[in-house]
C-alpha positions as CSV (number, residue, x, y, z in Angstrom):
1,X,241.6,141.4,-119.0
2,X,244.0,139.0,-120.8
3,X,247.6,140.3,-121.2
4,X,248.4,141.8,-124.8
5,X,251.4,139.5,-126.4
6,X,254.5,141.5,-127.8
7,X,257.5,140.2,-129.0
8,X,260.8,142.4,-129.3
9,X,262.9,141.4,-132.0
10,X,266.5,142.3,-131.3
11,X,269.9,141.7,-132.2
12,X,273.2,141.9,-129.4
13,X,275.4,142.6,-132.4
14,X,273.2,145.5,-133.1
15,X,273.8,149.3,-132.5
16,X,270.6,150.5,-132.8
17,X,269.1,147.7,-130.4
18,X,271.5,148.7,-127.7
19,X,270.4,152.7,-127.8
20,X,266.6,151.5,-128.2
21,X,267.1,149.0,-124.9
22,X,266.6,151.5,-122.2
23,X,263.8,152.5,-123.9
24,X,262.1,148.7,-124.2
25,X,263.0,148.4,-121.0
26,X,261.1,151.3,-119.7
27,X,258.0,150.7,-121.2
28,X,257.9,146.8,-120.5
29,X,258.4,147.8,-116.6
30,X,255.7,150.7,-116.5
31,X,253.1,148.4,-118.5
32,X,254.2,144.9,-117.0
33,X,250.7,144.4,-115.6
34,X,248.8,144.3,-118.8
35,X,251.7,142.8,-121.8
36,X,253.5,139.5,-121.6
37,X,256.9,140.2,-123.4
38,X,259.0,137.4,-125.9
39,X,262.5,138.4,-126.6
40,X,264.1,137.0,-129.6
41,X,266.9,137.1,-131.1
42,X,267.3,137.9,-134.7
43,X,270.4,136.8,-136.4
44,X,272.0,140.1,-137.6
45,X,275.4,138.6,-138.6
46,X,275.5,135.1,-139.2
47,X,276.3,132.6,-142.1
48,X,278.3,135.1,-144.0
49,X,278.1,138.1,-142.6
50,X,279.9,136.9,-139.4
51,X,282.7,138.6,-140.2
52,X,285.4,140.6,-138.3
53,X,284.3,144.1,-137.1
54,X,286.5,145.5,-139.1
55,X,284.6,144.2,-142.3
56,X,281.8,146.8,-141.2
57,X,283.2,150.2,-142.1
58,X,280.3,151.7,-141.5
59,X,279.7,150.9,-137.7
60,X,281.9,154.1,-136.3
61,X,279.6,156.6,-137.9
62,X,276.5,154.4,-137.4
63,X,277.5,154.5,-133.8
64,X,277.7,158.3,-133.4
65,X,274.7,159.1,-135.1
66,X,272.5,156.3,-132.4
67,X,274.1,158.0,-129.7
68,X,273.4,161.2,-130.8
69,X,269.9,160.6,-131.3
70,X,269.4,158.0,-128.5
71,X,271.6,158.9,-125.7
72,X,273.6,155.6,-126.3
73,X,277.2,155.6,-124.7
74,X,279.4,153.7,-126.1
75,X,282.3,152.3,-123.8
76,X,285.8,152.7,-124.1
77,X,286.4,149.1,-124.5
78,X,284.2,149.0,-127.4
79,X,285.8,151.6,-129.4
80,X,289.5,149.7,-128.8
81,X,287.8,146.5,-129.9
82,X,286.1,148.7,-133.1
83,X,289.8,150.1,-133.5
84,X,291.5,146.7,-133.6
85,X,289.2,145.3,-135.9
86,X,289.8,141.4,-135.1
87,X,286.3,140.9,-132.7
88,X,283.6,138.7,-134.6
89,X,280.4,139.7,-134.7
90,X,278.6,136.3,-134.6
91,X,275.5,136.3,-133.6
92,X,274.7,133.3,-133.6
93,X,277.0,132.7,-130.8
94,X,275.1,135.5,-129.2
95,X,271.7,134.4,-129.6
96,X,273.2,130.8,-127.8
97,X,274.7,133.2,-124.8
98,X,270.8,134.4,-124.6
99,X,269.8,131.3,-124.7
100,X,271.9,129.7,-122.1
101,X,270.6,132.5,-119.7
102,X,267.3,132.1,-121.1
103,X,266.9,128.9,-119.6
104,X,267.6,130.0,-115.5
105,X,264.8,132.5,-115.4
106,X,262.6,133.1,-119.2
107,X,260.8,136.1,-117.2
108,X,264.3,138.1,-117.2
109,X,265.0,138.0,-120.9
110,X,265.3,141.7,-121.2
111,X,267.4,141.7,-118.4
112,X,269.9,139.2,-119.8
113,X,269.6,141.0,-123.7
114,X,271.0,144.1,-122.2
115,X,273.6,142.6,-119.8
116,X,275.2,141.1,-123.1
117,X,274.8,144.1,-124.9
118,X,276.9,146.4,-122.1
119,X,279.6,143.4,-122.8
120,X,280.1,144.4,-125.9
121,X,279.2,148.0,-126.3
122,X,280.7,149.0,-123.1
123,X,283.4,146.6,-122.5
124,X,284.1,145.3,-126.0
125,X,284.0,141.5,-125.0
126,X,282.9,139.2,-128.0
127,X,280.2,137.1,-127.4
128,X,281.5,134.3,-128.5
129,X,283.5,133.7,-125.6
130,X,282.5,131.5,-122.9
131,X,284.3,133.9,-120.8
132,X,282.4,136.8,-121.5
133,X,278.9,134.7,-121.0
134,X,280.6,134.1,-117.0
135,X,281.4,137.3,-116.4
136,X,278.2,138.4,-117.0
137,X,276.1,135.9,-115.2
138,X,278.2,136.5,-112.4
139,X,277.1,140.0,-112.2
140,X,273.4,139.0,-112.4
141,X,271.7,138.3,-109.1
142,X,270.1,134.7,-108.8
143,X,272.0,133.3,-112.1
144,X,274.0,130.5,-112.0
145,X,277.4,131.2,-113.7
146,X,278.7,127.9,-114.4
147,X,275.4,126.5,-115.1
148,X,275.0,129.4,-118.1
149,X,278.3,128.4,-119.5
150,X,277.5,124.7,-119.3
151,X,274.6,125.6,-121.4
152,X,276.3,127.8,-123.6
153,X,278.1,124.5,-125.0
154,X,275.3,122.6,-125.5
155,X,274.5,121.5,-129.2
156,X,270.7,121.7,-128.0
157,X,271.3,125.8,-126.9
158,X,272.2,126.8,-130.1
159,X,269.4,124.8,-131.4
160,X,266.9,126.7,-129.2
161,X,268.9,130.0,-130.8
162,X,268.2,129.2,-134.1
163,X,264.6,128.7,-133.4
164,X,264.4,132.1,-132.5
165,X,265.7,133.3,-135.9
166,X,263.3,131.5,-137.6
167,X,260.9,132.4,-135.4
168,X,261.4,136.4,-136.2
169,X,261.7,135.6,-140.1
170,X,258.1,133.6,-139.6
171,X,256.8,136.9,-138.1
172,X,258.5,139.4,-141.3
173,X,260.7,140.8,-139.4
174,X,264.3,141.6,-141.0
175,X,265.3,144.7,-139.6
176,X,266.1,145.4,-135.5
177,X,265.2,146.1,-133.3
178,X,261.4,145.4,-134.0
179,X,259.2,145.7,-131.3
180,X,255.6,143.5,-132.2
181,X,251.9,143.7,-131.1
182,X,250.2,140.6,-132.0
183,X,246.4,141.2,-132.2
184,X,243.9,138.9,-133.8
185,X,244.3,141.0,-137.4
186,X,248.0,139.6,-137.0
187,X,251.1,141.7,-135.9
188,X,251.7,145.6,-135.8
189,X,254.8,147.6,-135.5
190,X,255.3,149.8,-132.0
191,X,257.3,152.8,-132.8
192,X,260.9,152.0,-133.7
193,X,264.1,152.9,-132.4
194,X,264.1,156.7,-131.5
195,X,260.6,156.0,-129.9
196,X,260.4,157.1,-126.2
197,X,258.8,154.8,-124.1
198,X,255.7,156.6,-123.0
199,X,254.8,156.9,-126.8
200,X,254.7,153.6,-126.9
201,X,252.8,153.3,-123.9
202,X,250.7,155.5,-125.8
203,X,250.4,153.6,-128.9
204,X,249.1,150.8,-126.5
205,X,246.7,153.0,-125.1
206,X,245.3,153.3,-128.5
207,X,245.1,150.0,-129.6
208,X,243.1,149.0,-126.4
209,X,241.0,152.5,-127.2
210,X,239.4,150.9,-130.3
């Protein structure tokens, strides 16, 4: 039976995407054998709206209600950089960081989306910095740190980022995360970000069911 194609539409810079990762990553190991995943980024603050943290009033409040209803901690590092105010949320710079790990090993996507994340919402390093993309590939097994940060630099890397935020705009998506089915009637939603993972295991189960 041919794998069923999903794409998870996510964000680093985005709250609600961290406390909905566990989750994503749950049900993409217990149904590995029959979906073939495509993480994208989706351009949450850029043009614009890259702006300094402290632009973003909001996120403080935002963040205690997703960790009360997802079980999301948020790291002391975090909240100093959320105090402060001065961090950037760029991601655009983000999406390249993806990217440049995106290139060692495609299959470990998820893997990479949430290392970046726990850099910022954990440790409250900006992604923008080429010293937060080696620290993190430094702590991934098999990934080549200077390699990632070479990338990371490369016109061509942000490129391939960009792509990916057109790519989620072609498929309607403008809200994150967004977790796809594509069937041959075109794409359906999966839950959203208070699912669990084995009701989306379920909703799979249904889909195949009809």
């Amino acid at each position: 039976m041919a794998r069923h194609k999903l794409t998870y539409a996510f964000d680093a810079y985005c709250g609600w995407c961290y406390g909905f990762g566990p989750t994503v990553r749950e049900f993409a190991t217990a149904n590995a054998h029959r979906i073939e995943l495509t993480v994208l980024s989706g351009g949450l603050f850029t043009g614009n709206r890259a702006k300094p943290v402290s632009a973003y009033p909001y996120i403080p409040a935002s963040d205690v209600r997703i960790g009360e209803l997802t079980g999301a901690v948020f790291g002391e590092g975090y909240t100093r950089a959320v105090a402060e105010g001065t961090a950037v949320l760029d991601s655009a710079a983000a999406a390249t960081a993806l990217a440049a790990l995106r290139k060692q090993a495609p299959g470990r996507t998820l893997e990479f989306a949430a290392a970046l994340q726990r850099a910022w919402y954990r440790d409250g390093r900006g992604l923008a910095d080429p010293a937060t993309l080696r620290a993190v590939a430094e702590d991934l097994d098999g990934v080549d740190a200077d390699a990632a940060v070479a990338a990371f630099t490369d016109p061509a890397t942000r490129r391939e980022a960009e792509r990916d935020f057109r790519q989620v705009r072609s498929l309607g998506v403008d809200t994150f995360p967004t977790l796809l089915l594509h069937t041959p009637g075109g794409v359906q939603r999966l839950g959203g970000p208070m699912t669990k993972a084995h009701a989306l295991t379920r909703a799979l189960d249904q889909y195949e069911q009809r």
